[in-house]
FISE-511219 format. One record per residue (C-alpha): residue number from 0; x, y, z. Coordinates in steps of 0.5 Angstrom, whole numbers. Example, Ala and Ser with C-alpha at 12.3 -4.5 7.8 and 13.67 -1.06 7.14 Angstrom:
2
<rec num="0" X="25" Y="-9" Z="16"/>
<rec num="1" X="27" Y="-2" Z="14"/>
This chain:
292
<rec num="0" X="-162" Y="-64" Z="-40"/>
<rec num="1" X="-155" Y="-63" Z="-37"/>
<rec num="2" X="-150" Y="-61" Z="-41"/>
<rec num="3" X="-143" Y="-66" Z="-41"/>
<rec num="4" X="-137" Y="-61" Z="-41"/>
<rec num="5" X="-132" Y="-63" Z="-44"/>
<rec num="6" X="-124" Y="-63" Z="-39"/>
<rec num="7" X="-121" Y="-56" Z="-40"/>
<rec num="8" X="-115" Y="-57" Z="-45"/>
<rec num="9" X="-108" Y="-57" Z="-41"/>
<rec num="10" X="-104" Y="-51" Z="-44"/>
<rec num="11" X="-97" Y="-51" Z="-42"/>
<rec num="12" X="-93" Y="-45" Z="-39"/>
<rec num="13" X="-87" Y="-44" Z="-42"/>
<rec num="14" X="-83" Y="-38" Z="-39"/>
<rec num="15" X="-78" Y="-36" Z="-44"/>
<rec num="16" X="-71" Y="-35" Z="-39"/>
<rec num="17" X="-66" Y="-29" Z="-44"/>
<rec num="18" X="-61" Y="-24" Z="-42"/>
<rec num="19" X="-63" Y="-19" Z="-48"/>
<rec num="20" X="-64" Y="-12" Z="-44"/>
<rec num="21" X="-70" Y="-8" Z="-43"/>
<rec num="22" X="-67" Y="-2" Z="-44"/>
<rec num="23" X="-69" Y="-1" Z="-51"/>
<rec num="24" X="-77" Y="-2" Z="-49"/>
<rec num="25" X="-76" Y="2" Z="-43"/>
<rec num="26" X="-82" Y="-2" Z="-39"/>
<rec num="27" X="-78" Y="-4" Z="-33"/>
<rec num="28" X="-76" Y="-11" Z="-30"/>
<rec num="29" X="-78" Y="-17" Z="-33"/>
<rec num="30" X="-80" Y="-23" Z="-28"/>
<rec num="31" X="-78" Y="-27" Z="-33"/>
<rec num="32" X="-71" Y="-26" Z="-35"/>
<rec num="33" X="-65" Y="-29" Z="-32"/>
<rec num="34" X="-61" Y="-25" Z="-29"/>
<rec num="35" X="-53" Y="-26" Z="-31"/>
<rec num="36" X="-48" Y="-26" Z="-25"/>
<rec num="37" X="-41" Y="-24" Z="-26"/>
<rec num="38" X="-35" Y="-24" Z="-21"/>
<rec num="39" X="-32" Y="-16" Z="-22"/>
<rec num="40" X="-27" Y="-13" Z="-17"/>
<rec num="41" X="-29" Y="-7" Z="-15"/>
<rec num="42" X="-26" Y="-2" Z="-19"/>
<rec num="43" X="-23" Y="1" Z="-13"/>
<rec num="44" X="-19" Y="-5" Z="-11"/>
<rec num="45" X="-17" Y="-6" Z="-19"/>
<rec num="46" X="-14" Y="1" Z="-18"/>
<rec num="47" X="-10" Y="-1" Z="-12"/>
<rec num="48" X="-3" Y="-4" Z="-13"/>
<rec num="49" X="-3" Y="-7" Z="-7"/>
<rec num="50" X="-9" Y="-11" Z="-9"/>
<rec num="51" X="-13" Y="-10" Z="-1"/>
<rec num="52" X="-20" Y="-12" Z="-1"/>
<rec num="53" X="-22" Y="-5" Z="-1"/>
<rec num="54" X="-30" Y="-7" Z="-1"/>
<rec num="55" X="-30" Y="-11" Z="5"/>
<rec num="56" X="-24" Y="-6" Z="9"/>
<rec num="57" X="-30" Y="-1" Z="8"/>
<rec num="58" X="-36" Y="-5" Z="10"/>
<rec num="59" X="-32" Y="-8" Z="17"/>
<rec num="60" X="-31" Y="0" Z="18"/>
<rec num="61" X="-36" Y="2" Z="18"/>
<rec num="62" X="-39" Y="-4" Z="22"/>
<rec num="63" X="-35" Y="-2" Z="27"/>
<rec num="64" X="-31" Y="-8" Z="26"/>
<rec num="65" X="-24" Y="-4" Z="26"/>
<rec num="66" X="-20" Y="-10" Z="28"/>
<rec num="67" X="-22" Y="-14" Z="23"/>
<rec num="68" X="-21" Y="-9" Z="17"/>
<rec num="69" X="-14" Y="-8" Z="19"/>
<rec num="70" X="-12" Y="-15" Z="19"/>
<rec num="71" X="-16" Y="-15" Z="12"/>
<rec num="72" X="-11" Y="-9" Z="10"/>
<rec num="73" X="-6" Y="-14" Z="13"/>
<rec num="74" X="-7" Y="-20" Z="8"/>
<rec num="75" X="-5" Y="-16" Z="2"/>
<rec num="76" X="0" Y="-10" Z="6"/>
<rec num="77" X="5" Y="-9" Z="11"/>
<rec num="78" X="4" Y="-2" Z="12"/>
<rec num="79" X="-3" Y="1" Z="13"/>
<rec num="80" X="-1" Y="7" Z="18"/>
<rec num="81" X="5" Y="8" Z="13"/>
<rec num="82" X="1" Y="8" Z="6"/>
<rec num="83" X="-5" Y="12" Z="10"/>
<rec num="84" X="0" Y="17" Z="10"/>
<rec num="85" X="4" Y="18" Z="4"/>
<rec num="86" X="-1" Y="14" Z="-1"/>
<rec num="87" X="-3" Y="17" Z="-7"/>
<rec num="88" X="-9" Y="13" Z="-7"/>
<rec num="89" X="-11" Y="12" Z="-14"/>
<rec num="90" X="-17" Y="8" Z="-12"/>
<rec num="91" X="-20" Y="14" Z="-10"/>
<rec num="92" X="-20" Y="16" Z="-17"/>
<rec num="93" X="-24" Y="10" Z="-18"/>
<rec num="94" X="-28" Y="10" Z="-14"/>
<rec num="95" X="-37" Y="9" Z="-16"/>
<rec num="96" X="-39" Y="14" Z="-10"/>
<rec num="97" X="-36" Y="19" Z="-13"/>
<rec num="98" X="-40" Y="19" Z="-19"/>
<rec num="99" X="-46" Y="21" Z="-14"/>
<rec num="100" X="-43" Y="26" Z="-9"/>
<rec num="101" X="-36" Y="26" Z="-7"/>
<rec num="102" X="-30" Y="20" Z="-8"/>
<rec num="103" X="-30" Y="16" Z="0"/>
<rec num="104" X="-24" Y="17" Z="3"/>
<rec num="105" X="-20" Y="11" Z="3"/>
<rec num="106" X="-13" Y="13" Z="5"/>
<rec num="107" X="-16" Y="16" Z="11"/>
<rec num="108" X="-19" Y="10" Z="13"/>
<rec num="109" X="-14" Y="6" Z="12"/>
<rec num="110" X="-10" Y="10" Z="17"/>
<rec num="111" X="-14" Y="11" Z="23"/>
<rec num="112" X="-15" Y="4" Z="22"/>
<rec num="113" X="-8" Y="2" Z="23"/>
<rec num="114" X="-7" Y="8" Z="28"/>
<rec num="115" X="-13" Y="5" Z="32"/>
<rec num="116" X="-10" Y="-1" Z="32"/>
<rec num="117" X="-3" Y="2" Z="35"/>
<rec num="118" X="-7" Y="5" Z="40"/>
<rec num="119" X="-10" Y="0" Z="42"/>
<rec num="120" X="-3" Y="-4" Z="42"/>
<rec num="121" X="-8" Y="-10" Z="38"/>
<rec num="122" X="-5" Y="-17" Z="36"/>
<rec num="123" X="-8" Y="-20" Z="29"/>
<rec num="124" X="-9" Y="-25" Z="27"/>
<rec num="125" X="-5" Y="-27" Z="21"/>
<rec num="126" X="-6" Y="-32" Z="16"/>
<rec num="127" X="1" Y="-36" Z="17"/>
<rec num="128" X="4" Y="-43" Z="15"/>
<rec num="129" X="3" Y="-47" Z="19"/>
<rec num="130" X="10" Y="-51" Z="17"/>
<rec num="131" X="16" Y="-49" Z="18"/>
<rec num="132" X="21" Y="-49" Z="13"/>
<rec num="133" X="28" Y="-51" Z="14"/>
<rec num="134" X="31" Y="-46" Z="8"/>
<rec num="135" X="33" Y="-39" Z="11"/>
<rec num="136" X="33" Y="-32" Z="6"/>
<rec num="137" X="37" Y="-27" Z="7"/>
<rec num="138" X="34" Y="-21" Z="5"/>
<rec num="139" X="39" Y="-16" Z="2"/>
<rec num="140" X="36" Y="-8" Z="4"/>
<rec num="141" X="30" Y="-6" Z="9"/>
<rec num="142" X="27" Y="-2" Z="5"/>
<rec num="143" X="20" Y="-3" Z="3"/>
<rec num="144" X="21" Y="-8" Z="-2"/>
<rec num="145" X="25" Y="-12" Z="3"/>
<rec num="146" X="21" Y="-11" Z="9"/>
<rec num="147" X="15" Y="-13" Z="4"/>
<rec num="148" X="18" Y="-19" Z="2"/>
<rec num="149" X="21" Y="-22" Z="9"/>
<rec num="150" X="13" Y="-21" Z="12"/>
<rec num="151" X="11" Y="-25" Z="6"/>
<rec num="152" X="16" Y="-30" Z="7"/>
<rec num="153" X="15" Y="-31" Z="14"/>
<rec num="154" X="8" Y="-32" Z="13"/>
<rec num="155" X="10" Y="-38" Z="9"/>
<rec num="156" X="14" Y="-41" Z="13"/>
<rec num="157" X="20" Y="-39" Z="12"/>
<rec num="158" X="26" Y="-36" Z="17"/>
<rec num="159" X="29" Y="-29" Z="14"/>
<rec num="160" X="35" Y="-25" Z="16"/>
<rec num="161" X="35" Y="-17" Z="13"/>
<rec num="162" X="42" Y="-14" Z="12"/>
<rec num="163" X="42" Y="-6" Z="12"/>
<rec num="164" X="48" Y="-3" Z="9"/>
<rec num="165" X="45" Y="3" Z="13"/>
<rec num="166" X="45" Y="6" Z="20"/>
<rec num="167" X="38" Y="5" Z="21"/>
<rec num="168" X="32" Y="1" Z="17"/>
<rec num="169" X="27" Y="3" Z="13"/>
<rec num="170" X="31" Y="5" Z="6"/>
<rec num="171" X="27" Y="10" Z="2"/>
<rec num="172" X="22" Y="10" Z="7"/>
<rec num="173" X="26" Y="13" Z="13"/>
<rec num="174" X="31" Y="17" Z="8"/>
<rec num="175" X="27" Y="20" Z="3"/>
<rec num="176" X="21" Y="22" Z="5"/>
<rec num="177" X="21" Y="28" Z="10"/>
<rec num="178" X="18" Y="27" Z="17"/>
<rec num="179" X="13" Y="32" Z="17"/>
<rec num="180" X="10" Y="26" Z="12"/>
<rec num="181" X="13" Y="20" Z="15"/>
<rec num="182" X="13" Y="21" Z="22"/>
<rec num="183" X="21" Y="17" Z="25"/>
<rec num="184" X="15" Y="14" Z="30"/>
<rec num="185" X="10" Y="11" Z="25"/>
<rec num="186" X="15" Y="9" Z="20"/>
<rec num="187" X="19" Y="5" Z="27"/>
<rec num="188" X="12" Y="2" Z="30"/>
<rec num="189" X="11" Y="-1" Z="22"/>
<rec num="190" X="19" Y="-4" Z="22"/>
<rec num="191" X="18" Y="-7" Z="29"/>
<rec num="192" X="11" Y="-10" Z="27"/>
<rec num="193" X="15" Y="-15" Z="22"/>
<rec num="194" X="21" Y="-16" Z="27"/>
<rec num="195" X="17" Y="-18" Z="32"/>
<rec num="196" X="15" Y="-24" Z="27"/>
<rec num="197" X="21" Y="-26" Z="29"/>
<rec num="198" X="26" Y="-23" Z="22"/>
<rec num="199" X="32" Y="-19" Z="25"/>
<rec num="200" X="35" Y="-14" Z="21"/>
<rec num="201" X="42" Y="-13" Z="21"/>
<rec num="202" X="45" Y="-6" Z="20"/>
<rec num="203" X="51" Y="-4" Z="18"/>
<rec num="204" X="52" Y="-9" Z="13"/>
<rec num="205" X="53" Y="-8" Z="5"/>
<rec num="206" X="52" Y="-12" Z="0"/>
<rec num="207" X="60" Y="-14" Z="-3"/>
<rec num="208" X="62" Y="-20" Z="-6"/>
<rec num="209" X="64" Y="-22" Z="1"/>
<rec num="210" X="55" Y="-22" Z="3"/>
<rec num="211" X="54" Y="-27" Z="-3"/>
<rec num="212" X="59" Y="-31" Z="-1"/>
<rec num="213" X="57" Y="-32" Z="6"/>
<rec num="214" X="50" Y="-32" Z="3"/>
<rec num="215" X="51" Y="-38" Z="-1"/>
<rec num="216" X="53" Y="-43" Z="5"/>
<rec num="217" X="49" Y="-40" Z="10"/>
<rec num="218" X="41" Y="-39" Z="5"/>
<rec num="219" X="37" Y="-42" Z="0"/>
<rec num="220" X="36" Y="-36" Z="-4"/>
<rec num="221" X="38" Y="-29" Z="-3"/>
<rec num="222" X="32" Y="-23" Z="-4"/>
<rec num="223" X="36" Y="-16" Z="-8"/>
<rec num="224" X="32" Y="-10" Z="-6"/>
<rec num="225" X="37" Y="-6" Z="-5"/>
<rec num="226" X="33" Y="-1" Z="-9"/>
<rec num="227" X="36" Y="5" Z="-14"/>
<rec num="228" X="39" Y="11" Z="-10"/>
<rec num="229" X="42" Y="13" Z="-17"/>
<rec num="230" X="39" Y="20" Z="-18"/>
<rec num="231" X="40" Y="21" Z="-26"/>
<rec num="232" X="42" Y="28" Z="-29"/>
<rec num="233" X="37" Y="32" Z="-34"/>
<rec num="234" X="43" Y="33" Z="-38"/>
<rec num="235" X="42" Y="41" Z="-39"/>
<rec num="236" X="48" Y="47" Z="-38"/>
<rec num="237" X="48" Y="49" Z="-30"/>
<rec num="238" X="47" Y="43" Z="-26"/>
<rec num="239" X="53" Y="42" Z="-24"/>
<rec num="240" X="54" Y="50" Z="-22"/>
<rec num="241" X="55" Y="51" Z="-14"/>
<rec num="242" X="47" Y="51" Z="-10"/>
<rec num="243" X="45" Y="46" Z="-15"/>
<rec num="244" X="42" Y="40" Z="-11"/>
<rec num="245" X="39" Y="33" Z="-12"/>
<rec num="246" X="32" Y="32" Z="-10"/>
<rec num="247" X="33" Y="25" Z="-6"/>
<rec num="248" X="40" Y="27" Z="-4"/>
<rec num="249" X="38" Y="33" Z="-1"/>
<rec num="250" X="31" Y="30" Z="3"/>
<rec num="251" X="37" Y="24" Z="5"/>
<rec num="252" X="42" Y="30" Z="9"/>
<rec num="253" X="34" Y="33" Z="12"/>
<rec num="254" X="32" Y="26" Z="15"/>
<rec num="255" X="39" Y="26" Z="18"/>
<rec num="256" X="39" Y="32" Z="22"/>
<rec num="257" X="43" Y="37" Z="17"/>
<rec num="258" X="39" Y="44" Z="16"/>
<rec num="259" X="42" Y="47" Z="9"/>
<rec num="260" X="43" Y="54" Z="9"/>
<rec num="261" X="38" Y="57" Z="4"/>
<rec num="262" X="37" Y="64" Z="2"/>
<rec num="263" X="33" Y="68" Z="-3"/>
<rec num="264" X="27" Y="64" Z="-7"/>
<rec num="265" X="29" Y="57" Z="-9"/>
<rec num="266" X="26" Y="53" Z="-16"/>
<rec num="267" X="24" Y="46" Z="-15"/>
<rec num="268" X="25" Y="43" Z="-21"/>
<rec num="269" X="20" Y="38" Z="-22"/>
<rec num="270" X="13" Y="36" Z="-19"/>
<rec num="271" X="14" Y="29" Z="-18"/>
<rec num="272" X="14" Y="26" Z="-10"/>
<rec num="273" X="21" Y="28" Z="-8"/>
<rec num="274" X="20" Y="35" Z="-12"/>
<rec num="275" X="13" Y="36" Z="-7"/>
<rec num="276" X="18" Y="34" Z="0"/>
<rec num="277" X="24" Y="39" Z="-2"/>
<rec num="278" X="18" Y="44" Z="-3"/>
<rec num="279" X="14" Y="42" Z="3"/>
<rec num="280" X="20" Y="42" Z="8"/>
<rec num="281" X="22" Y="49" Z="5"/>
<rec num="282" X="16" Y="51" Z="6"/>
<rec num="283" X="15" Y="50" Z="13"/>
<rec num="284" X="22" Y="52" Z="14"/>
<rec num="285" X="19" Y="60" Z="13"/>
<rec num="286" X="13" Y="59" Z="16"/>
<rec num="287" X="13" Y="63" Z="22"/>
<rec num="288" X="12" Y="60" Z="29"/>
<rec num="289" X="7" Y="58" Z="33"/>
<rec num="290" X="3" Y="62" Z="38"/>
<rec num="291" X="5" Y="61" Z="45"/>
């Protein structure tokens, strides 16, 4: 006689979902847990102060996308061939591939790109406003805060006018950091860049109350970035003896052609950027000239 089964009982399957770690059992991964997705910023590009997409300049590089990479550095910054050189990239202290071998060279990379892209004579594509704005600007100093604010400006749409009191543009860019660091030829092809964006820059113009009064009539706003040229004293006996020299004075006189006569040992006093160039320069003044 045949034995009537009874229907098997449906059991229901519950999958427990958790965000608890594994980390205290040490039995791997999970299927059942849900994973957690958090939007960070790399550390490399948090470190960065012109806030560049780091990640994804590295990722087109080395794809081979180097145009592409440049114009993501150009979203961010004005100056890749200019802060390829003379950055003192604290996102390579940040970066995660040093904690495996050694950091990536990033402000190598940026360099070559904007260098590439220089030889190349390559056109971006920028992310521009595509209305016109009838409100003018006029921007008081061509150094980096004041070109960095008429490219931002006229990527918004705005018309821009730079006044430079000096002879020629570029502010602390061309006056105070040597050429062996900056070449006069680097530092030129980034200016033109943005004056080919359609911003003049007018040499030779102080700020005075004359400026701002012109300014009122003739701008909506008016950009100061004249910067700080003051040199501040340290305030000990001795610095205003004969052969005791300010720093960015000093790198001023070099960058204009202006060849101190120095003999004997020279001390630098301090070890920040400026003291570096006055060294440096010193230094390569005593190498010995190159063969042939």
């Amino acid at each position: 006689m045949e034995t009537k089964k009874e229907p098997a009982k449906k059991i229901p399957l519950f999958i427990p979902q958790t965000y608890t770690s594994t980390e205290a059992n040490k039995t791997g991964s999970w299927r059942y847990l849900k994973p957690r997705y958090e939007e960070k910023t790399a550390p490399c590009g948090a470190a960065c102060p012109a806030g560049e997409d780091i990640g994804k300049i590295e990722f087109l590089a080395r794809e081979g996308l180097f145009k592409e990479a440049w114009e993501t550095i150009l979203r961010e910054n004005p100056f890749p061939a200019i802060c390829g050189r003379v950055c003192y990239h604290p996102c390579e202290h940040h970066c995660n591939r040093g904690e495996f071998d050694e950091a990536i060279a990033i402000h190598q990379v940026e360099r070559f790109l904007a260098d590439t892209a220089r030889k190349n004579e390559t056109q971006p594509t920028l992310m521009t406003s595509k209305e016109n704005k009838a409100e003018k600007i006029a921007i008081a100093g061509s150094g980096p805060s004041g070109l960095a604010a008429a490219y931002f400006l006229t990527r918004m749409g705005y018309r821009c006018e730079i006044f430079e009191a000096r002879e020629e543009p570029g502010g602390i860019l061309r006056w105070g950091i040597p050429a062996y660091r900056l070449p006069p030829d680097v530092l030129r092809g980034e200016i033109a860049f943005i004056e080919n964006l359609g911003v003049p820059i007018h040499t030779g113009r102080s700020l005075g109350p004359s400026f701002v009064e012109e300014a009122r009539g003739a701008y909506a706003a008016l950009f100061l970035g004249c910067g700080h040229g003051r040199s501040r004293k340290l305030g000990i006996p001795g610095e205003d003896l004969e052969g005791v020299d300010e720093g960015l004075p000093f790198l001023h006189r070099l960058r204009r052609g202006e060849t101190p006569k120095l003999q004997g040992p020279v001390a630098v006093i301090g070890g920040g950027n400026t003291a570096c160039g006055t060294f440096g320069r010193r230094t390569l003044d005593r190498l010995p000239p190159p063969e042939g």
